[in-house]
Residue frames as qw, qx, qy, qz and C-alpha x, y, z in Angstrom:
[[0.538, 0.829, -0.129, -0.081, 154.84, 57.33, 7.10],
 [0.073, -0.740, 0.667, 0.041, 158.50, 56.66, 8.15],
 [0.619, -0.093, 0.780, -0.028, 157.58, 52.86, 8.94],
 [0.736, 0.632, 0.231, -0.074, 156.07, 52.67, 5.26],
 [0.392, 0.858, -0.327, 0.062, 159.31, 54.50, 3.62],
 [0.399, -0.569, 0.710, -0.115, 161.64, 52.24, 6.20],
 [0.776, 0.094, 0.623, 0.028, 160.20, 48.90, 4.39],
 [0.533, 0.831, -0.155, 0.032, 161.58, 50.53, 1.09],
 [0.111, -0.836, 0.519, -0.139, 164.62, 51.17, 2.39],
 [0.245, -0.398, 0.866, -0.177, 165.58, 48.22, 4.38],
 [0.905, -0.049, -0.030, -0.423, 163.31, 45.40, 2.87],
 [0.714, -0.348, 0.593, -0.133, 164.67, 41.62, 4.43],
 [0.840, 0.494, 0.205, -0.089, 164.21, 40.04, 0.85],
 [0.449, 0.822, -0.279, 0.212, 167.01, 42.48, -1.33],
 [0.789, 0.192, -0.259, 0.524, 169.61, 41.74, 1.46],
 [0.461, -0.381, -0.183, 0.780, 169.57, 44.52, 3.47],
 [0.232, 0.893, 0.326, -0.205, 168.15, 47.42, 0.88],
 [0.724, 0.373, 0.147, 0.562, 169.71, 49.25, -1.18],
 [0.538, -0.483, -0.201, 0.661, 172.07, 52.00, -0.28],
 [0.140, 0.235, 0.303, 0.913, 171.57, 54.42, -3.17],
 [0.489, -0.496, -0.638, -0.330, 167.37, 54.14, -1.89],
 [0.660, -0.542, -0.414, 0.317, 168.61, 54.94, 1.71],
 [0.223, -0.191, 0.080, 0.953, 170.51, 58.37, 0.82],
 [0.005, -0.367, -0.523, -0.770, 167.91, 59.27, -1.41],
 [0.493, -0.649, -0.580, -0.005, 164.91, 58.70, 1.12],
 [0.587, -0.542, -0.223, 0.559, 167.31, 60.89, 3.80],
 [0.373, -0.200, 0.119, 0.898, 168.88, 63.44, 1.54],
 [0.047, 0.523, 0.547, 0.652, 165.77, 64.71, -0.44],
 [0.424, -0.796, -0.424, -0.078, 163.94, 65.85, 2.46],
 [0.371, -0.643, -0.099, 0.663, 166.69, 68.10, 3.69],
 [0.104, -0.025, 0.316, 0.943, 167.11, 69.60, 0.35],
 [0.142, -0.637, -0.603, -0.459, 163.57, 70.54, 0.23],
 [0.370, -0.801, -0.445, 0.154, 163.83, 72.28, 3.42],
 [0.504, -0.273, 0.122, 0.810, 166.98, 73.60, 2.96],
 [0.132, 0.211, 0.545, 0.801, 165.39, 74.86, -0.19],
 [0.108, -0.773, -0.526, -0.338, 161.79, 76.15, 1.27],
 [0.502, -0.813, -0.233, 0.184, 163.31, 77.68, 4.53],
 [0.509, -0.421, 0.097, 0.745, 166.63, 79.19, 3.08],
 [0.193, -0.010, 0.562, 0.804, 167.01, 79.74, -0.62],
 [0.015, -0.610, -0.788, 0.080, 163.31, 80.88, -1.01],
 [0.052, -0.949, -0.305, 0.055, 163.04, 83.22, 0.76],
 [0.377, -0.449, 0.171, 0.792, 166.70, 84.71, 0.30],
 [0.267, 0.398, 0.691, 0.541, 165.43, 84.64, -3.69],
 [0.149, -0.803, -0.559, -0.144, 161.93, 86.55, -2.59],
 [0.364, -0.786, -0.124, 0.484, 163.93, 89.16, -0.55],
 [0.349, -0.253, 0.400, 0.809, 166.39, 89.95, -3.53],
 [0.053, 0.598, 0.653, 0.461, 163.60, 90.02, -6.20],
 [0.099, -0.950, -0.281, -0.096, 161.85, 92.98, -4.03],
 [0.481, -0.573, 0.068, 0.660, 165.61, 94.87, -3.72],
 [0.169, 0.069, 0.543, 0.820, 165.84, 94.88, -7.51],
 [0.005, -0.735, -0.498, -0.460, 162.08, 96.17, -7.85],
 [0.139, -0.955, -0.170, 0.199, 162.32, 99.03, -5.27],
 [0.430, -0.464, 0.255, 0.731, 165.64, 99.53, -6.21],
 [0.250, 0.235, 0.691, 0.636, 164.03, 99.90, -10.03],
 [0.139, -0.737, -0.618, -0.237, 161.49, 101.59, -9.09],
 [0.394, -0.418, -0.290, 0.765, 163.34, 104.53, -7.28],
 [0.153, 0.772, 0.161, 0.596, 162.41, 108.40, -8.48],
 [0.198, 0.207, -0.197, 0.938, 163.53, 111.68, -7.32],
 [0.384, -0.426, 0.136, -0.808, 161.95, 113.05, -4.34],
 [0.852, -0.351, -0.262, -0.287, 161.54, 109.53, -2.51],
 [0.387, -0.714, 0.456, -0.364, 162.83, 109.80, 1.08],
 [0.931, 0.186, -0.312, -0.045, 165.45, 106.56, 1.49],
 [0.623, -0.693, 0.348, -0.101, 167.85, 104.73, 4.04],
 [0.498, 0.436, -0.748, 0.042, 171.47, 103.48, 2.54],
 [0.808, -0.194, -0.385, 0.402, 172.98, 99.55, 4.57],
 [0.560, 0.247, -0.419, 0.671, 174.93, 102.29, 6.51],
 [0.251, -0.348, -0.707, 0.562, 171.92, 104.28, 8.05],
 [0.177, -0.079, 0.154, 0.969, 171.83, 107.15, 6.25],
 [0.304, 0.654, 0.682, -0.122, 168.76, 108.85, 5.63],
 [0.045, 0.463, -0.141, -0.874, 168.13, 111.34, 2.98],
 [0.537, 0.641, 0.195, -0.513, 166.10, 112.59, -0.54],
 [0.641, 0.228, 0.537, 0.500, 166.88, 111.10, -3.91],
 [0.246, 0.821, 0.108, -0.503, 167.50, 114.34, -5.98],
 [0.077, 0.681, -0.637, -0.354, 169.23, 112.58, -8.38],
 [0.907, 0.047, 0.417, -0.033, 169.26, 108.87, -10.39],
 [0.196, 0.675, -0.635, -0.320, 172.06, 107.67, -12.56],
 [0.921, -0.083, 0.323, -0.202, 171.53, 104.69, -13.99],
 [0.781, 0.550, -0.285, 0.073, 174.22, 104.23, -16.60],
 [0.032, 0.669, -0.598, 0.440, 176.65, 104.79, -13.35],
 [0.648, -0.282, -0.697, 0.117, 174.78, 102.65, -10.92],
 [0.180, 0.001, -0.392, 0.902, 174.52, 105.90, -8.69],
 [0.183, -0.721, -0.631, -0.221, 172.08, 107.70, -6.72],
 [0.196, 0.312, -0.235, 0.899, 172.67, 111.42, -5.46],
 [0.367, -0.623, -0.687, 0.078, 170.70, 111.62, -2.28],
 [0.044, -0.701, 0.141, -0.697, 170.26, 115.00, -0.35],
 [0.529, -0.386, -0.699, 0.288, 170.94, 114.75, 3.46],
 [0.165, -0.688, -0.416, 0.572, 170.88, 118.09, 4.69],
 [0.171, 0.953, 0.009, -0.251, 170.73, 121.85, 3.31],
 [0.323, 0.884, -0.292, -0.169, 173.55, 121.67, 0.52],
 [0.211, -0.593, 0.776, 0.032, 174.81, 118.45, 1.19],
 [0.912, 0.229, 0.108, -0.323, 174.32, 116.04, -1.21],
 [0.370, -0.538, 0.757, -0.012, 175.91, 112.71, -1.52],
 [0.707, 0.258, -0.572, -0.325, 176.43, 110.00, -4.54],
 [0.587, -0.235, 0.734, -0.249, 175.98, 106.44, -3.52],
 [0.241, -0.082, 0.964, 0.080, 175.85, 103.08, -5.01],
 [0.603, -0.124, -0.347, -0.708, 172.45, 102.11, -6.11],
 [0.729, -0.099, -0.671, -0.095, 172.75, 98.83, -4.61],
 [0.382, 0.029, -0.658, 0.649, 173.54, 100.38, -1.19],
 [0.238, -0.238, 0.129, -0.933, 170.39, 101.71, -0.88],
 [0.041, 0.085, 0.970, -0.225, 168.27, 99.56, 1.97],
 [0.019, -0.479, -0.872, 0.099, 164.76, 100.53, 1.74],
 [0.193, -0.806, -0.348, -0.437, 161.57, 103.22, 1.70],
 [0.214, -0.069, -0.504, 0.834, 161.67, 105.76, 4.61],
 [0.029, -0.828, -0.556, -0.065, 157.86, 106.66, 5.70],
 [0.048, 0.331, -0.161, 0.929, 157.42, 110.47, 5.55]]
């Protein structure tokens, strides 16, 4: 496959090939990986933050980016808040967007 895409590239005839044909041939194939192995999946990972994050309700047992674990007893969306319960009478507003994930019960 290279030797086939190399007689593009460099054919004896044109002078040497053309040099626009020789970036192209080299640079496409890294943006395609760049683009299945980075930006992909970064895409696929945000896309399920915003559905659980959209999908939160009261009484589901969650873990903020900082560690925290505790009960939603509370959703504010016009704020962008979530009032979580961590222990007996202590309940604590957060971000929405700082919340990392499900906690099995």
């Amino acid at each position: 496959m290279i030797h086939f895409l190399s007689g593009f590239a460099a054919n004896p005839e044109s002078g040497g090939g053309n040099p626009l044909m020789q970036m192209l041939i080299f640079f496409v194939p890294i943006i395609l990986i760049m683009y299945f192995f980075m930006i992909r999946p970064q895409k696929k990972r945000q896309k399920e933050h915003q559905d659980l994050l959209a999908a939160l309700k009261t009484g589901d047992k969650v873990v903020t980016n900082s560690g925290m674990i505790g009960t939603v007893v509370g959703i504010h969306d016009d704020k962008n808040k979530v009032v979580l319960k961590v222990a007996d009478q202590v309940k604590i507003e957060f971000v929405k967007s700082s919340i990392a994930g499900l906690v099995e019960n």
